[in-house]
N, C-alpha and C positions, 0 to 999 in steps of 0.2 A: 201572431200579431204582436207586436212591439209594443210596450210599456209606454204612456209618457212620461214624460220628464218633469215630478212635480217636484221631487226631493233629490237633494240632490246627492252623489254616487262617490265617493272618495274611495281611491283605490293605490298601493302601497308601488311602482317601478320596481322590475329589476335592474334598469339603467341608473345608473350612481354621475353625481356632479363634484368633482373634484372629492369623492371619497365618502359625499353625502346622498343617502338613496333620495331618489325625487315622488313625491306623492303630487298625484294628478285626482284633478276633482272633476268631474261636470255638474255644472248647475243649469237651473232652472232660466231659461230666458236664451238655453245654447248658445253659454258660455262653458271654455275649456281654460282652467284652470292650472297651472304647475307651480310646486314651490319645492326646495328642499327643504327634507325631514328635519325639525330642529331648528327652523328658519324661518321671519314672519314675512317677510319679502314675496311676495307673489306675483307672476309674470300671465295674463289672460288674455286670451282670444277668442273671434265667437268661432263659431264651429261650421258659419261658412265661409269665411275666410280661412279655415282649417282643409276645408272641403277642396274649397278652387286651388289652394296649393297642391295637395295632394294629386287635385286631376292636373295641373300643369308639372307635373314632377313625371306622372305616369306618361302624358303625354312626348315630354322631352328623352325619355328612357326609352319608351315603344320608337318613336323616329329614329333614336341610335342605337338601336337592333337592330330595326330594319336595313338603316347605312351600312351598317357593317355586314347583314348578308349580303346586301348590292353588292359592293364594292370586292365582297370575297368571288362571289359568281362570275363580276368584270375582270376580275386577276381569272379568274379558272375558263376563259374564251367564251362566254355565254354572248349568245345574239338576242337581238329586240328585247333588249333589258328596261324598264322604265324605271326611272331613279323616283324614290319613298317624295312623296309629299311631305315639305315640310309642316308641323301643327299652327293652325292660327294660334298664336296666343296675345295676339293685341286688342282681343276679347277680356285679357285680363288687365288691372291695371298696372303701374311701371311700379310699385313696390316689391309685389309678386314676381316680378322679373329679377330684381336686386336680391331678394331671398334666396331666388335658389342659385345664384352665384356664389 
């Protein structure tokens, strides 16, 4: 069973921002938090708008694997192929779109 989130979790990156490590916090209220170390500057999001990004990122990756075995089996003579559904994502809104471009 998972913890709730009353206090909040500050935890040290191994990704670096221009040479400075970046510390990521979660807080209470599912907010995600990042700043670099040394830096009072803080950049936050909640953490379902972290969420639907991440499922619209998986979703845009799993449809171009699937393209690309299509497309490898249509190069290799395969019969009654049906081409990958592309993902709704106009479920999401248009910011989420501009992000992962």
């Amino acid at each position: 069973m998972a913890t709730k989130l009353i206090k909040s979790v500050k935890r040290e990156m191994l990704a670096t921002d221009r040479g400075r490590t970046l510390i990521v916090e979660l807080e209470p209220g599912d907010i995600l938090t990042f700043r670099a170390k040394g830096k009072k500057q803080r950049y936050s999001v909640s953490l379902h708008k972290a969420f639907n990004l991440a499922l619209m990122q998986f979703l845009t990756e799993n449809y171009n694997a699937k393209m690309a075995d299509y497309k490898a089996k249509q190069k290799a003579g395969y019969k009654r192929l049906r081409s990958p559904k592309k993902p709704t994502v106009s479920m999401f809104s248009k910011e989420y779109r501009i992000a992962l471009k």
